[in-house]
N, C-alpha and C positions, 0 to 999 in steps of 0.2 A: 257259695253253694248254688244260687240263682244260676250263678254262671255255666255251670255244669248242666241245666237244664235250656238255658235259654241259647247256649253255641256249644253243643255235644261234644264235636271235637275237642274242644277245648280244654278241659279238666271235665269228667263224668265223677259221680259218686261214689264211694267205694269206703271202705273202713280200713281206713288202717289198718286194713286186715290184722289180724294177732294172730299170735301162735304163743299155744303155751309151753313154760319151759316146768320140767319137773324134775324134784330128784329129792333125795331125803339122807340126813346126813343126822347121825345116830351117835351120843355122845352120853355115855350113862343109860339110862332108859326113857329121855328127852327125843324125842322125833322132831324133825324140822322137815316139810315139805315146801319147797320153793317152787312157784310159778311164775312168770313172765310171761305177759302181751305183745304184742311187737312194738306197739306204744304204750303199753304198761308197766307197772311193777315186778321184782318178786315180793311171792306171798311168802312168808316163813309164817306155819302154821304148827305151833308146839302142842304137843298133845302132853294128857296128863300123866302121872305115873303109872307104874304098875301096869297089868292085865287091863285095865279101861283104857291105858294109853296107847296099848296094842291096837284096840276095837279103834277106837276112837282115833289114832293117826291110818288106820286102815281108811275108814270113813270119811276121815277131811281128804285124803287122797283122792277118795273114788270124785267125792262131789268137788275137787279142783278139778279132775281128768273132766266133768260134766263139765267145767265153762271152760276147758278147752274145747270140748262138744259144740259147745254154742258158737266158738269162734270159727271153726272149721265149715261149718252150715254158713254163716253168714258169709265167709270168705267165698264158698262155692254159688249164693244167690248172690254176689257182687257179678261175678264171672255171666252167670246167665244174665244179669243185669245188659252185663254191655255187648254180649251176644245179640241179644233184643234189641237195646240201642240202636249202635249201629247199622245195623241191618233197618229200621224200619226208619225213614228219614221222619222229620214232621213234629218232636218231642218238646212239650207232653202231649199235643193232640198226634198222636203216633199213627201212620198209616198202617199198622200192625192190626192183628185181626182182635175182637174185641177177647174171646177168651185167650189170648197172652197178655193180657194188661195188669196180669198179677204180677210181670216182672219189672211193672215201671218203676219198682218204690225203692232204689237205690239209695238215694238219700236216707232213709231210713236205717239201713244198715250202716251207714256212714254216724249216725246216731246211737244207734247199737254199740257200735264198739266203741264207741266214745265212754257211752255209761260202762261198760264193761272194764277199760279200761281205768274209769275214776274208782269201780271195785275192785279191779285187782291189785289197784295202786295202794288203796287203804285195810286193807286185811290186816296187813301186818302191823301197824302203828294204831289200825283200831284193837291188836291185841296186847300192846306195848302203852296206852295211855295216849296213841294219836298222838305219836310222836317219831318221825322217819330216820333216824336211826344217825342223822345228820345230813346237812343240803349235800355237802360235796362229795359225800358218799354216792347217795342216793342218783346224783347227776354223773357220776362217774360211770356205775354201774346201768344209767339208763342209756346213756352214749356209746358204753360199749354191747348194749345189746342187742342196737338199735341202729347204728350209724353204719357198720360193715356189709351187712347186707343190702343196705339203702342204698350206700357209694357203689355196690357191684352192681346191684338194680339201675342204676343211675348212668353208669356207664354202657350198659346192655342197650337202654334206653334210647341216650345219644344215637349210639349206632344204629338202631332201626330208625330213630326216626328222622336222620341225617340223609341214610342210602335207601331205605327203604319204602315208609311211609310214616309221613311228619303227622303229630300227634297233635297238632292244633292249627284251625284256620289262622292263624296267622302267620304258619309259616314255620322252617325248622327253627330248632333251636341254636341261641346265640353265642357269644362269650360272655356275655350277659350272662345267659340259661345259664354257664356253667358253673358262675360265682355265685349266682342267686341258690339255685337249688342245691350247691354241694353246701353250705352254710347253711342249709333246712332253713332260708328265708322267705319263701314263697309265699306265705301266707303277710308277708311286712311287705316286699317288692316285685313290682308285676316282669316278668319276664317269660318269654315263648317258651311253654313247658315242655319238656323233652317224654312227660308221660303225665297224662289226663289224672292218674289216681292219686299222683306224690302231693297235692295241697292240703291232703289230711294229714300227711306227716309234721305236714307245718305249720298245723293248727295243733296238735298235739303235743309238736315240741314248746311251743309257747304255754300251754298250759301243764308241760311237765316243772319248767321255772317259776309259774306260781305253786304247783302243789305245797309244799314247803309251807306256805302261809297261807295255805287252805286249810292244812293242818293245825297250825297254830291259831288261826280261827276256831275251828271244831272242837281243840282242845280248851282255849280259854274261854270263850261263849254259846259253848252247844251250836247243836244241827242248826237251829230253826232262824238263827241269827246269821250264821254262813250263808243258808239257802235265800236268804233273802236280801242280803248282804249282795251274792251273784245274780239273783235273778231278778231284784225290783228294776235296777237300774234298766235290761234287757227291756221287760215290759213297757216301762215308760219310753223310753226309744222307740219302740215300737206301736205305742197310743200315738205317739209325735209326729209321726210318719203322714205323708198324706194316705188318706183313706183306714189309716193306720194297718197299711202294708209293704211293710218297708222292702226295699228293691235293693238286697246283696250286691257289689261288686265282685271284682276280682281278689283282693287281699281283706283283710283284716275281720276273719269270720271268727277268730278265736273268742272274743268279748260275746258274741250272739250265742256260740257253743257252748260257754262256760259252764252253763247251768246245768246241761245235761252231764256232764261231765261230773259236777260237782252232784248232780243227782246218784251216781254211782257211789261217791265217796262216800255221803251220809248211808246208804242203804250197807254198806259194807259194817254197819253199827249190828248187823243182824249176827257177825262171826261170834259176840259175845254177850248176845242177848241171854235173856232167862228164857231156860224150857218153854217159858208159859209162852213169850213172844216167837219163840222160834219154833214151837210149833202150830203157830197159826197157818190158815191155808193162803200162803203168799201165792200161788197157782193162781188161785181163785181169784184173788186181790189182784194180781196184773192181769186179767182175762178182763175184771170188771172197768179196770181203769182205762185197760186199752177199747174195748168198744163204742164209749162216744165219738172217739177220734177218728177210730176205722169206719164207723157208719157215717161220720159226717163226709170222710173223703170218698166213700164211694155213692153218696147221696151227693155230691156237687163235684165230680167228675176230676178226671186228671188233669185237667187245666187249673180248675180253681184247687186244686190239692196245691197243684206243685206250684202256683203264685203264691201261697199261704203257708210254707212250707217253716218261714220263720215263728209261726204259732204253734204249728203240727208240733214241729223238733221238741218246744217245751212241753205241750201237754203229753208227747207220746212218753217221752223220759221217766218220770216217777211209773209206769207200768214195765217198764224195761226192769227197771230195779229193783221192780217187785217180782219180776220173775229171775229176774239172778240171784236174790234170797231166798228163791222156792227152790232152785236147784243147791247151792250152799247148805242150804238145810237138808235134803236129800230126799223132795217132795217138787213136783209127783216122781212115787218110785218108779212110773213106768220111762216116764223122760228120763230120767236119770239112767236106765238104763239104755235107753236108747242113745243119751249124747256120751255113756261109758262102751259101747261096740266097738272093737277090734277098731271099724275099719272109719268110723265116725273120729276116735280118738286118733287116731293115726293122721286125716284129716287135718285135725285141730295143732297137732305137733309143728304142721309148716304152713298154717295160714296165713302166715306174715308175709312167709315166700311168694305165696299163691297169690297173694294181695300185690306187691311190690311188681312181679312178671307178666300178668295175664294179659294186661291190657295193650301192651305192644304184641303180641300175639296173634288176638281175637282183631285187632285193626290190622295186620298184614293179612290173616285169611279172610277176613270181609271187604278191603279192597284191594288188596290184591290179587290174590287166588281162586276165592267165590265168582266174580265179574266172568273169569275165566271162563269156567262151564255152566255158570247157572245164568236164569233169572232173575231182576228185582224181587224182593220178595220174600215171600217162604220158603223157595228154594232155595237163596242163598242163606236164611234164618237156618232153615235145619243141616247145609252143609257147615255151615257155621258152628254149630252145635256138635255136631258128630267129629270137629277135625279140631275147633279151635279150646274146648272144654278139656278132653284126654291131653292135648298136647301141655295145655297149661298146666293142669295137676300134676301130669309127668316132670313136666320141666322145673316149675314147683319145688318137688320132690325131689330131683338131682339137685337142683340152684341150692336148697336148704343145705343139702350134705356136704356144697365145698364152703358155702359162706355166712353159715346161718348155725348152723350146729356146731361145731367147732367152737362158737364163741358164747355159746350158750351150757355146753358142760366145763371151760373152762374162764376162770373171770380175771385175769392176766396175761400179758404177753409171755411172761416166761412159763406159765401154765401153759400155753397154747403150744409158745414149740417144744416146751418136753413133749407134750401130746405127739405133734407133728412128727415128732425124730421117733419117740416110738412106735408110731405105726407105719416109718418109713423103715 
């Protein structure tokens, strides 16, 4: 993750972007809502019988359609992430003007969707006894939801940063890059990355092969033995450290992520809490959790943020997941309608896309195109913004509908070409 700050080029921050998948599949008077992250689960969310299970799968709906809200938002502050990045050299002491320095916190949202994803991964097995329905199910259906779009991404990828503009100081990518990254090994074996954002996928894919006995932890010894199960080890790694601030490399970020990750899973205990817990003000509770951390990194600047970033990621985490159980619970109603809007939720549908595309994008119109007509600067920042932000949510949005969607309403190759033939 260090690495993403300390040589830009190289791999930048970014989430994994998600995208949620939905759909509801009605069997008796049983409702099942499924959703999917782009490195996440689906949720099947059962409602109860009768007239309550109407209201009440209406309701889990709306507040799924909410954290694909959340992932849509964070997928678009990735984008101006690297909009900002790139354009202003010098990161984290960034030659950028000091009010844009709300968009230095990339990382963050690389954290975000992390928890997001350890919550959408656990809904369903926190409604089933925390129990995933089986490993090789469970890996089937994450590979095919996950892997088609990446390889299209991946291949897109190659080619700009081959012909057009290489995606890392070090140089294009190799035959190396091709066996590393199509095998989502990036985060095990260093090789010239063919796009700065795919190391989240391969931190993600490694902690989707532990899920399985994250679970089977949470089921046989409660939260508070997993949580610490994941995270003591982290810490003391981290006390060990000189200065005790340990300096990321290039690969093996999955073990330092784990926590937050696993901070989503236990918070997803909230889908079948009692009234009493689940109507506490969790809003509240991730506002209060989050403010030491936000005051202490803008009280000791973006230098000392982003060196300390391996401390941030954990303490930010438990208010992340406290505010994915505010939305879940469908508090506050004003966010909740705000991350349900037409055009927020629509957003959220191809975040994955938006996450996997943008970034070879936003680096051909920042050195190649902006140099053109502008100045260092803010003029290449705001033509940046006005060319490289629409084209990537466009493109986005095309890229989902040949490679992304398709494999997300059907979960079979011969599902997929019946699809294909009948809408051919």
């Amino acid at each position: 993750m260090a690495r993403a700050y300390r040589r830009p080029h190289g791999a930048a921050p970014a989430e994994a972007a998600v995208c949620g998948e939905r759909g509801a599949q009605r069997k008796g008077r049983t409702i099942s809502v499924n959703s999917s992250h782009p490195v996440s689960s689906s949720l099947d969310l059962a409602a109860p019988m009768g007239q309550e299970a109407k209201a009440s799968g209406t309701q889990d709906r709306r507040q799924l359609v909410g954290l694909d809200g959340l992932r849509g938002l964070a997928a678009l502050y990735v984008v101006l992430f690297h909009c900002w990045l790139y354009t202003f050299p010098g990161f984290p002491d960034s030659s950028a003007p000091p009010w844009l320095e709300g968009l230095m916190f990339g990382r963050l949202a690389v954290v975000f969707f992390l928890v997001l994803s350890g919550f959408s991964l656990a809904v369903s097995p926190a409604r089933h006894g925390w129990r995933s329905g089986g490993v090789g199910r469970f890996l089937r259906r994450r590979a095919w939801r996950i892997l088609p779009p990446y390889w299209a991404a991946l291949a897109m990828s190659l080619i700009i940063s081959w012909f057009i503009v290489p995606a890392s100081h070090s140089g294009p990518p190799t035959g190396t890059s091709i066996l590393v990254y199509g095998l989502v090994a990036q985060d095990m074996v260093t090789a010239p990355t063919p796009n700065g954002a795919f190391w989240s996928i391969g931190v993600e894919a490694e902690l989707y092969l532990l899920f399985p006995l994250l679970l089977f932890v949470r089921r046989r010894v409660g939260a508070a033995v997993l949580v610490a199960c994941v995270t003591v080890p982290v810490i003391l790694r981290g006390l060990a450290a000189a200065n005790a601030s340990p300096v990321e490399g290039d690969n093996w970020l999955a073990p330092h992520l784990a926590p937050v990750f696993v901070a989503g899973l236990v918070g997803a205990a909230v889908v079948t809490a009692s009234d009493r817990v689940r109507r506490l003000p969790w809003g509240w509770f991730a506002v209060l959790a989050a403010l030491p951390v936000l005051a202490l990194g803008v009280t000791q600047g973006s230098v000392w943020t982003v060196k300390h970033y391996f401390w941030i990621d954990i303490a930010i985490a438990p208010a992340m997941s406290m505010l994915l159980a505010a939305v879940a619970t469908g508090r506050p109603a004003i966010l909740v309608r705000l991350l349900t809007a037409r055009p927020i939720r629509s957003l959220g549908s191809f975040s994955y896309s938006l996450y996997l595309i943008h970034l070879p994008i936003v680096m051909t119109v920042v050195r190649r195109v902006a140099p053109r007509f502008f100045s260092p600067g803010l003029p290449v920042f705001w033509f940046t913004l006005s060319v490289a932000l629409p084209v990537s949510v466009l493109g986005a949005w095309l890229f989902s509908k040949i490679f992304e969607m398709p494999f997300k309403r059907n979960r079979s190759w011969r599902s997929l070409i019946e699809a294909l033939s009948r809408g051919a």
